[in-house]
Every structure is written in structure tokens, then in C-alpha cells.
C-alpha positions as a printed NumPy array, in Angstrom:
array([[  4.177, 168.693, 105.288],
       [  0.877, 166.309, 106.362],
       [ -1.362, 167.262, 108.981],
       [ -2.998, 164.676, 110.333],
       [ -6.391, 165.529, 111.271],
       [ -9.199, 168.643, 110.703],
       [-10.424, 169.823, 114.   ],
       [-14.044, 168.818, 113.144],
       [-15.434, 170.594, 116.412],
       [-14.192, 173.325, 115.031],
       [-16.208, 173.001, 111.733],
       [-15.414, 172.21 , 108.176],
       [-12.316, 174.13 , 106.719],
       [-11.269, 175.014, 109.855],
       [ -7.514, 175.232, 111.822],
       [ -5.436, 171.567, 110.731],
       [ -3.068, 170.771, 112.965],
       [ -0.092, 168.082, 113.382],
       [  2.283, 167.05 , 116.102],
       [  6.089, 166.227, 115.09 ],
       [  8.675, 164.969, 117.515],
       [ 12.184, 164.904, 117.458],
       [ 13.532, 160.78 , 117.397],
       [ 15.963, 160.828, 120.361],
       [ 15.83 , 158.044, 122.713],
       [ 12.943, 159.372, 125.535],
       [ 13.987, 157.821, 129.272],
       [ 12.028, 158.504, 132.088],
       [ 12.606, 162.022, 133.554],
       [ 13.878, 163.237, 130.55 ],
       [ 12.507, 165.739, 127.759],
       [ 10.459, 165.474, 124.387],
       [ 11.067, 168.131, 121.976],
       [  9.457, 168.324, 118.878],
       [  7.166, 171.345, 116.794],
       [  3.31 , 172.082, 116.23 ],
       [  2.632, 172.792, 113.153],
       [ -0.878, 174.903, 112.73 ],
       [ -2.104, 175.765, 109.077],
       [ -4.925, 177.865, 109.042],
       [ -8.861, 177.037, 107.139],
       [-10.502, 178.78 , 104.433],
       [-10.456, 181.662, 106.977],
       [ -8.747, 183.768, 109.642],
       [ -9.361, 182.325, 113.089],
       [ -8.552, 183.595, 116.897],
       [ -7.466, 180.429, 118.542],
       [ -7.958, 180.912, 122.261],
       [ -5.562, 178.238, 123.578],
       [ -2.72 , 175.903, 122.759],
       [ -1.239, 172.884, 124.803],
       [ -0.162, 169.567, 124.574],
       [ -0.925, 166.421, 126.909],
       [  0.741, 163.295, 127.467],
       [ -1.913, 160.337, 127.101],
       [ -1.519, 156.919, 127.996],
       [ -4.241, 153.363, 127.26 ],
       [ -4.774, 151.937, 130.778],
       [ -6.741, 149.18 , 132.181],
       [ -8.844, 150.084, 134.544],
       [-11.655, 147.558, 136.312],
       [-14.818, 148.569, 137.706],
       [-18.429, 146.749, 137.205],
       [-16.472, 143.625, 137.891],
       [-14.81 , 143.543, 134.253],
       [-11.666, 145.524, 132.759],
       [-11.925, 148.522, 130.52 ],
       [ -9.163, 150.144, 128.358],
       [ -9.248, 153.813, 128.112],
       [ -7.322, 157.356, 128.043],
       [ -5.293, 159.089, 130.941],
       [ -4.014, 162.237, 130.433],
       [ -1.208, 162.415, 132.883],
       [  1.034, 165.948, 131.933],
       [ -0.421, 168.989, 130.067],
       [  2.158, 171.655, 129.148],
       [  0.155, 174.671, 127.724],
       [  2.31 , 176.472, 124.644],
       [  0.099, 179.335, 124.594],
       [ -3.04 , 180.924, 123.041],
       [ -4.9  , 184.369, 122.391],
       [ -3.677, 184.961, 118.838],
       [ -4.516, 184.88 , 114.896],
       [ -4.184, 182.213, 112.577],
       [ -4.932, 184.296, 109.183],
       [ -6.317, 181.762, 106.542],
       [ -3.776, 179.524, 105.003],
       [ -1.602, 180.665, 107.511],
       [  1.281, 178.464, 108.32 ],
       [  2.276, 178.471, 111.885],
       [  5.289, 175.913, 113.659],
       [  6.348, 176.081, 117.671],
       [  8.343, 174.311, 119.082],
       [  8.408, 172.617, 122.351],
       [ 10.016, 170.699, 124.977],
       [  8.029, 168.761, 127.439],
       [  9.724, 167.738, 130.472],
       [  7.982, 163.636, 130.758],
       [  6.987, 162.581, 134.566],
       [ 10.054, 160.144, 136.615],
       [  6.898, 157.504, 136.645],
       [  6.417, 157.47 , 133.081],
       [  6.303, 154.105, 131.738],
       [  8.291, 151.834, 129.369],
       [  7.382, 151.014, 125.965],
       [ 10.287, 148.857, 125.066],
       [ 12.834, 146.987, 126.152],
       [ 16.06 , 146.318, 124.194],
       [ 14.62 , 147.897, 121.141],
       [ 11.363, 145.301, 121.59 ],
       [  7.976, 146.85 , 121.912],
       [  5.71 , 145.903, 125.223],
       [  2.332, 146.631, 123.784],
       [  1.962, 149.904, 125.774],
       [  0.788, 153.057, 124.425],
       [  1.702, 156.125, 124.67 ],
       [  1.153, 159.757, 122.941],
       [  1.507, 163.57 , 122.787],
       [ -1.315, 165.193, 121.063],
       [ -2.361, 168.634, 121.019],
       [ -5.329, 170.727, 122.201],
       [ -6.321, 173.534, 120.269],
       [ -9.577, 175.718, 121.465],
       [-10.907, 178.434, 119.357],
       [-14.463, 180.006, 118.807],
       [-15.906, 178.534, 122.361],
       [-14.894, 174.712, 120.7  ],
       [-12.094, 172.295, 121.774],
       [-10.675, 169.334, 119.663],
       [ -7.447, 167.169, 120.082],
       [ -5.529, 166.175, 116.954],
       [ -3.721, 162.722, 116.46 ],
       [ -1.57 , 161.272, 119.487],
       [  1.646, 161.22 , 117.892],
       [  3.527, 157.823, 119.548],
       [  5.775, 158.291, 122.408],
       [  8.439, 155.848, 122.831],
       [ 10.038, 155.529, 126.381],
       [ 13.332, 153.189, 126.807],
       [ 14.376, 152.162, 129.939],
       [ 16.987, 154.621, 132.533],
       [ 20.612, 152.308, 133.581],
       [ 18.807, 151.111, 136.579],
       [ 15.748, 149.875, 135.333],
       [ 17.94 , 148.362, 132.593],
       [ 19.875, 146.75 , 135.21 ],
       [ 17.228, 145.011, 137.032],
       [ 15.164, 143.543, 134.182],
       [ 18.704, 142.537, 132.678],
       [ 19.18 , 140.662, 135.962],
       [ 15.919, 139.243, 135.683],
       [ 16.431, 138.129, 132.205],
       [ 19.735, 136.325, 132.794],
       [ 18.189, 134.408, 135.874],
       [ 15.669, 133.104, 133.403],
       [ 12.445, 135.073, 133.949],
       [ 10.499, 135.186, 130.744],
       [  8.003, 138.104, 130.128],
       [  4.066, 137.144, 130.146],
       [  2.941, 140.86 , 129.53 ],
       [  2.978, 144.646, 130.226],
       [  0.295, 146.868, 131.085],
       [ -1.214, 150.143, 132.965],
       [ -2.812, 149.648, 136.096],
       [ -5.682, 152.329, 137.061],
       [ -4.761, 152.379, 140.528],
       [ -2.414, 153.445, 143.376],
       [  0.164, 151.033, 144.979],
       [ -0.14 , 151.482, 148.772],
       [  2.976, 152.073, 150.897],
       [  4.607, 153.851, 147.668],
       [  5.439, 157.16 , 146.983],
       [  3.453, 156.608, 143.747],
       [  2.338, 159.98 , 142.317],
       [  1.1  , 159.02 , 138.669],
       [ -2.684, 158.   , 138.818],
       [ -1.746, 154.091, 137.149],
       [  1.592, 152.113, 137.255],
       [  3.073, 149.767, 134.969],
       [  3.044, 146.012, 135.258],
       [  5.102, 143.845, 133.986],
       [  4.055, 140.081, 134.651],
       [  6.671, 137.375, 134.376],
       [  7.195, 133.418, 134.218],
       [  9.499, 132.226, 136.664],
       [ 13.436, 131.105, 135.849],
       [ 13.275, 127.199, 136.048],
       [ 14.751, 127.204, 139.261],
       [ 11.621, 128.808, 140.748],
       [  9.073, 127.14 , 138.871],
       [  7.767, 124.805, 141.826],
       [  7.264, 127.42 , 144.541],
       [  6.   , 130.568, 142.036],
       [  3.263, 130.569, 139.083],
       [  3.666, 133.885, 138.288],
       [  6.118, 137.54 , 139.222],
       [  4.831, 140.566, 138.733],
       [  7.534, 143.729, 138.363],
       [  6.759, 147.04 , 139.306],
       [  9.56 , 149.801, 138.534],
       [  8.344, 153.349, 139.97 ],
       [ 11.525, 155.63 , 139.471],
       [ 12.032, 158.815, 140.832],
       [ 15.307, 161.805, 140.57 ],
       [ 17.234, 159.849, 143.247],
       [ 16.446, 156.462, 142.727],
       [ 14.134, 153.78 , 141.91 ],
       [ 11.284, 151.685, 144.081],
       [ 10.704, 147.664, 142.897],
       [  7.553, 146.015, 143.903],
       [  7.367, 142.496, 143.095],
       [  4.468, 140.591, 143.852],
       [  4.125, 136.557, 143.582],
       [  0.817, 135.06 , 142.418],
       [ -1.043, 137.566, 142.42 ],
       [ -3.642, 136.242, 140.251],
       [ -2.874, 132.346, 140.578],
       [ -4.337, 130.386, 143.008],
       [ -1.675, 130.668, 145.837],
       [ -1.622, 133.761, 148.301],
       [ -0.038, 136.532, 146.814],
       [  3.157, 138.573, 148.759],
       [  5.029, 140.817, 148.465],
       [  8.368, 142.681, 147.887],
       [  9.92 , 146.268, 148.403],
       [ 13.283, 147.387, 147.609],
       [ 14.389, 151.026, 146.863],
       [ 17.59 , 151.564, 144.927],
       [ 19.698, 154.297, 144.177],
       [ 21.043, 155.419, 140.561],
       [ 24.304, 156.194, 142.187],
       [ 24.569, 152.609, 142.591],
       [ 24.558, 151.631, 139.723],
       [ 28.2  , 150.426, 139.001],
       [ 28.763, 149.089, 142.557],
       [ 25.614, 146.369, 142.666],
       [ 26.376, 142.622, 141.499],
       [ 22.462, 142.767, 140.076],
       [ 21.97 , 139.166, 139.217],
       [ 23.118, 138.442, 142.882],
       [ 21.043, 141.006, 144.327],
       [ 17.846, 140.549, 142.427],
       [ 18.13 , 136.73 , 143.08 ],
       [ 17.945, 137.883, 146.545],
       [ 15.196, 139.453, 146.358],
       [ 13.195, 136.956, 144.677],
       [ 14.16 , 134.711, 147.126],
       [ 12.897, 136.399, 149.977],
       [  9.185, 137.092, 147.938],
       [  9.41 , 133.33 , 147.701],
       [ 10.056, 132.595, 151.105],
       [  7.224, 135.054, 152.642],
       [  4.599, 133.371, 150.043],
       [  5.974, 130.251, 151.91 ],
       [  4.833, 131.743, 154.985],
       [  1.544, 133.039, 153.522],
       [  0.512, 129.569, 151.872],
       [  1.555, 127.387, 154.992],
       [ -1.047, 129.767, 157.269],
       [ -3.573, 129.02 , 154.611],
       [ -3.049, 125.162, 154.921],
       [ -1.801, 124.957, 151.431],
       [  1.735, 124.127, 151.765],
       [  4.902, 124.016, 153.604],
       [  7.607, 126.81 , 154.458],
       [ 10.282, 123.955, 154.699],
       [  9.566, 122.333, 151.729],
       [  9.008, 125.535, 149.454],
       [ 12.367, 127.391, 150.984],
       [ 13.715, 124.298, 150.897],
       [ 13.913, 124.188, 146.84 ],
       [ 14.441, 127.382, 146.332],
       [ 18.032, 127.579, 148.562],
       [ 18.864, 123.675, 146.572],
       [ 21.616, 123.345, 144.636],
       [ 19.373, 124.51 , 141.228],
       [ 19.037, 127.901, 142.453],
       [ 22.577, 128.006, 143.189],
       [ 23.767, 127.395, 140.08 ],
       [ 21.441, 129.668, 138.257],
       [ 22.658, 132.455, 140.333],
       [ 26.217, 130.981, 139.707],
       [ 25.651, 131.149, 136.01 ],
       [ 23.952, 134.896, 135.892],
       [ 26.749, 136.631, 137.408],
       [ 29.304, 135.13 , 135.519],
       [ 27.284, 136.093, 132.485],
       [ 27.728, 139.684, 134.078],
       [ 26.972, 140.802, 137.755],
       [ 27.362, 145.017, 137.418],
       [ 26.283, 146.385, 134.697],
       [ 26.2  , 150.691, 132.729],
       [ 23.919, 152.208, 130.988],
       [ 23.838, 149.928, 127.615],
       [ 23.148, 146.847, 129.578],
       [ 20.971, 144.088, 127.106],
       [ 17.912, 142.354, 128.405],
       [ 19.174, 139.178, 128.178],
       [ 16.435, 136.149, 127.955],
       [ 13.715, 139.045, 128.203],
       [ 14.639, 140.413, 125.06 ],
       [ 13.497, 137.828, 123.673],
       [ 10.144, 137.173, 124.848],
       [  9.66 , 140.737, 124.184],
       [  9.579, 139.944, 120.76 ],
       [  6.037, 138.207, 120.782],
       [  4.533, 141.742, 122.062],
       [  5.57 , 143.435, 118.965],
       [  2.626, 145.203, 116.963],
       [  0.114, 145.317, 120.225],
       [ -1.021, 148.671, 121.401],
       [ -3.01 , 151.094, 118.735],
       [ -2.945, 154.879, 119.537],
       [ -6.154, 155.064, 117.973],
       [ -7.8  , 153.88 , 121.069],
       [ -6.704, 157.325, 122.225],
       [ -7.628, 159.286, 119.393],
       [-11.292, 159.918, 121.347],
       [-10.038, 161.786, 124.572],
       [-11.177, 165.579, 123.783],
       [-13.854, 165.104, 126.256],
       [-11.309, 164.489, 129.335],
       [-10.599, 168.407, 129.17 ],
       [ -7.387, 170.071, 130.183],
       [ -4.962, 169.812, 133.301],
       [ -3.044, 173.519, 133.805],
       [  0.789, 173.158, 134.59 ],
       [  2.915, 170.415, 135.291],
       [  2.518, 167.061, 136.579],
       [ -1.571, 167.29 , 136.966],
       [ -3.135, 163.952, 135.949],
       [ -7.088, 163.113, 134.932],
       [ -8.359, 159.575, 134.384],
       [-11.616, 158.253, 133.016],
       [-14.546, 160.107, 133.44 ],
       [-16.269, 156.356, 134.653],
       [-13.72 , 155.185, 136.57 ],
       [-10.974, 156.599, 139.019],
       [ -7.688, 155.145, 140.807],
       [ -7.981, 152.764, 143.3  ],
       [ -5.68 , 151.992, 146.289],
       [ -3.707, 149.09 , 145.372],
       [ -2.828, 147.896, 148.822],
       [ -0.096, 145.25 , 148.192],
       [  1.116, 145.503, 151.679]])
């Protein structure tokens, strides 16, 4: 048995403590089990309280740059008010039930660079202290898999993923941050989009997709909302119906550009609707239009693979001083910074 980390609030030869989950597959709106294990210091110790949070690293901007720090967006407490003789080893176990909202942190077995944790607060004496995140990996649900497999087969190829401080108007958005995914067009789309970026907020009866076209590039940015269910699953030709979708973002930046004197609607619809994008959207749904549960990120997967090794949970090992949320589905951000209103609409 390791533990990770001495409590140093808590003074030398103090409580150790260590975080172990179990290694099932994590999907949104599911559970985490695992155990804390507590061995106790050189002597006995009344530990007041026990819990464990769910951390994430997300970018938030304020002073006119970005900064990378800690949310902690679920805190289950396990406990608290007893003993810990010295030398005393402790273990209890756990089951967290993770937010719908939380994010991805691969896709088809390749890592996006996004970090997540559980780590444990222990409080004893009048002092708090966290020990080590232990890494949380989250894999996509059937209908997330479905759309991103849609995307992949179309062609889109995966810039990068991230965590957005900040609150997607018009959503029903309940986490404090969201997760980006930013995306290179298919080469059908390459001459009326620079850039798509993919938002996936899932919920227990379905899923909302934002997707949003240049929205850092020099054209005007729009935008596009589509809610499905996870009952439809099976009866959806995906590639057909994301193509769809990504036509009609297209077609309103049309509109937005043209106002702006930049461009045409006929000429940018125009390519989109020739015989190119035809045949791409020919192509994907032969390559498979419905798809389950195991669905492969085709053509995403990979991109995916030049993400591998980014994200380091040690950017999260110094959150003690965000303090504690009681019960279910609270959420605290960055003591500098908070969520802003993303209005996309």
C-alpha cells in the first residue's frame, strides 16, 4: 500500500492519506467507486471531517489574458467525527455519482489533454489539507459517440479540447465551465469555415450540441443548436444528420458575413450544397449512418492521437484553499475569477 502525500497542514507525522479507484470505464452520469485509505501519524488523531471532490483544470480569461486553474465541481462528504489511533489503518469505500455535464477525457481510447481528479479532504485539529487528485478518466455515452463518429467520418479533424470558465447562454448549462472541442473542417467545407467548435452538454434524457463557426477567426461567428434524445440513438442516420447541421451553421455564417460586407450568401451556400459536399455525405453514410454504443471515432481518432501526454494533475494538486461544497452537485471556481455568460446566441 503507497500513500501518496502527508497532510503537511496538518503537521509532520501526521494522518497520510491516498485515493484508489476502481478501473471501469466512467461515462457521464454514471458512478466512480473506489476506497480511502487513511493510516494514522506517530499519534492518535480526531479527524473532524472526510469528503471527496471532483476537480477539473479550466481556462478561464480575465485581465485580458487566459489562466489555467482548479474547479471543484461535486463534493460528496464520507463522513467525519472519529479516531484515527496512531498507525492506525483505516479504508472506506465510496461511490460518487459524476455530474450528466461532466466532461470527456478521451475519445476512442485517445487522450484530449483534459484533466480531471478525485482527491480527498481531510480536516482535523482546526487544519484542512487535500491529498493527491487521483486521475479521472471519462469516455464518451452512445450519443456523444455517435455524433463525433459522424463528425469524424465527414472529415473533421480535431484542433483541441478544453474547459471553458463560463456559461453558454440559451442552455440549460448547470456546470460552472463546458467543454470545447475545436475542429478543422472536412475538405468539403474548407472554403466557407476556418474553424468548428463542438459543444456536447448531456443531460438524463438527452443531449444539447452547440456548434459555433469561427469563433475566433476572422469571419463572424454563428451559431448552432440541436437537442437529441438517447432514445434515438438506433433510429438517426448520424452522418446525414450531422451534415445537416453543419450545413445550416454554414449557411447562417453566410448570412452573418454578407451583412458585414465580407462575402456572399450565394456564393458560400453555393459550395457547400455542390456536388463535393454531396459526395462526402454520400461516402459517410455508406461508411455507416446509425450507429450503438461501441461506435469508433473514425478520422478523429486519429488526430486525437497528437493530444496524448497533455494535461498534468499536478496543476491541481494546490486547490485546498477553494474550501468545501456540502452535498451534491454544488460547484466553486477560482477564487480570482468566476463564470461568465457565454452568450452564443
Amino acid at each position: 500500500m503507497v500513500f501518496k502525500r502527508v497532510l503537511g497542514s496538518l503537521g509532520v507525522g501526521g494522518p497520510v492519506v491516498d485515493t484508489a479507484l476502481d478501473r471501469e470505464p466512467v461515462r457521464p452520469g454514471g458512478v466512480v467507486r473506489g476506497h480511502v485509505r487513511l493510516r494514522g501519524g506517530d499519534g492518535a488523531c480526531d479527524l473532524e471531517h472526510l469528503a471527496l471532490e471532483l476537480v477539473a483544470g479550466v481556462e478561464a480569461g480575465y485581465g485580458g489574458e487566459e489562466h489555467e486553474g482548479g474547479v471543484v465541481f461535486d463534493r460528496l462528504r464520507l463522513g467525519g467525527g472519529f479516531r484515527l489511533d496512531a498507525r492506525e489503518h483505516r479504508e472506506i469505500p465510496f461511490t460518487i455519482h459524476i455530474p450528466w455535464e461532466t466532461p470527456l477525457t478521451e475519445v476512442s481510447g485517445q487522450p484530449l489533454g483534459v484533466v480531471l481528479g478525485v482527491r480527498v479532504e481531510l480536516a482535523a485539529a482546526g487544519a484542512k489539507d487535500h491529498g493527491d487528485p487521483e486521475p479521472l478518466i471519462v469516455r464518451p455515452l452512445p450519443v456523444q459517440e455517435a455524433v463525433l463518429g459522424a463528425l469524424g467520418r465527414l472529415g473533421f479533424g480535431l484542433v483541441a479540447a478544453d474547459l471553458r470558465l463560463a456559461h453558454i447562454a440559451g442552455t440549460g448549462q448547470r456546470l460552472p465551465f463546458h467543454q470545447e472541442i475545436e475542429l478543422t473542417p472536412a475538405p468539403q467545407y474548407l472554403h466557407a469555415v476556418n474553424e468548428i467548435a463542438l459543444t456536447l452538454l448531456t443531460g438524463p434524457d438527452g443531449m444539447e450540441v452547440v456548434l459555433e463557426a469561427d469563433k475566433r477567426g476572422r469571419g463572424s461567428g454563428a451559431l448552432g443548436r440541436h437537442t437529441v434524445r438517447h432514445e434515438d440513438l438506433e433510429r438517426s442516420d448520424w452522418t446525414g444528420e450531422v451534415d445537416s447541421w453543419i450545413r445550416a451553421l454554414i449557411e447562417s455564417r453566410a448570412r452573418h458575413t454578407a451583412r458585414d460586407g465580407r462575402t456572399s450568401t450565394s456564393a458560400a451556400i453555393a459550395g457547400v450544397t455542390g456536388g463535393t459536399g454531396v459526395t462526402g455525405v454520400t461516402a459517410g453514410t455508406a461508411a455507416g449512418g446509425a450507429v450503438g454504443g461501441g461506435m469508433v471515432t473514425a478520422g478523429l481518432g486519429d488526430a486525437l492521437g497528437n493530444l496524448a501526454g497533455l494535461g498534468d494533475l499536478g496543476d491541481l494538486g494546490d486547490l485546498g484553499d477553494l474550501g468545501g461544497l456540502e452535498g451534491s452537485g454544488g460547484a466553486r471556481a477560482l477564487r480570482d475569477s468566476g463564470p461568465e455568460e457565454e452568450d452564443r446566441g
